[in-house]
N, C-alpha and C positions, 0 to 999 in steps of 0.2 A: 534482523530487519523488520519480522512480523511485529516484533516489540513496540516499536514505534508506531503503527498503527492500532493496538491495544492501549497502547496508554494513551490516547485522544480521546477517546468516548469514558474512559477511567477518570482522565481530570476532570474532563465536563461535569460527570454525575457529581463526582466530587466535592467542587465547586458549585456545583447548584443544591445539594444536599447541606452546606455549609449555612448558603442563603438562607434555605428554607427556614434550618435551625436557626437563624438569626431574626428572620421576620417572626417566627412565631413565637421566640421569647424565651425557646429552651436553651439558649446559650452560657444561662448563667444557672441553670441548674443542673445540666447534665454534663458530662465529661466526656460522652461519646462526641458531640457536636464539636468539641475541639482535637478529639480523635481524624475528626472529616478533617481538619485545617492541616495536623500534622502527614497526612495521607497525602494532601496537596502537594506538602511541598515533596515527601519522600518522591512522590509519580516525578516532579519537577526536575528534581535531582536527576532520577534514573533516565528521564528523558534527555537530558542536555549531555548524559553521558551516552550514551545509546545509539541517539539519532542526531546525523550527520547536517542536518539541516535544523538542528533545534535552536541556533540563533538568531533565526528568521520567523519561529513560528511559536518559538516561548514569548515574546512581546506579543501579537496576535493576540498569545490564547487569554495573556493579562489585559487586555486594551477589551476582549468580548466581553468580559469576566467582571470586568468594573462598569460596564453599561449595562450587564443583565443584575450587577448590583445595583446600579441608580433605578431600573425599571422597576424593581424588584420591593425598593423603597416608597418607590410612587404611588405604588398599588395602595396602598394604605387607606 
């Protein structure tokens, strides 16, 4: 059960580590940046198996996820 709150703060950075690499442009030179993507989905995975509640809260965490990508863009 402790799992399921470990892997919230784990996707978040995640996902926002992803961002970072995408705004700053090292997406297409480094390999770890797409290491963060695959990391995404593994936490995704283990989460929707895991935790009991994760069909109410994995839409959530993509729906936060795609508006701190649009903000993230704006910045610019």
């Amino acid at each position: 059960m402790y799992l399921c709150f470990i892997l919230i703060p784990v996707i978040a950075l995640l996902i926002w580590l992803f961002f970072v690499c995408i705004k700053t442009g090292r997406i297409d030179k480094k390999k770890s940046c797409w290491l963060l993507a695959l990391g995404v989905i593994v936490c995704f995975v283990l989460y929707s198996l895991y935790c009991p509640y994760a069909k109410t809260v994995i839409p959530a965490i993509i729906f936060i996820s795609l508006i701190a990508y649009i903000v993230m863009m704006l910045k610019v």
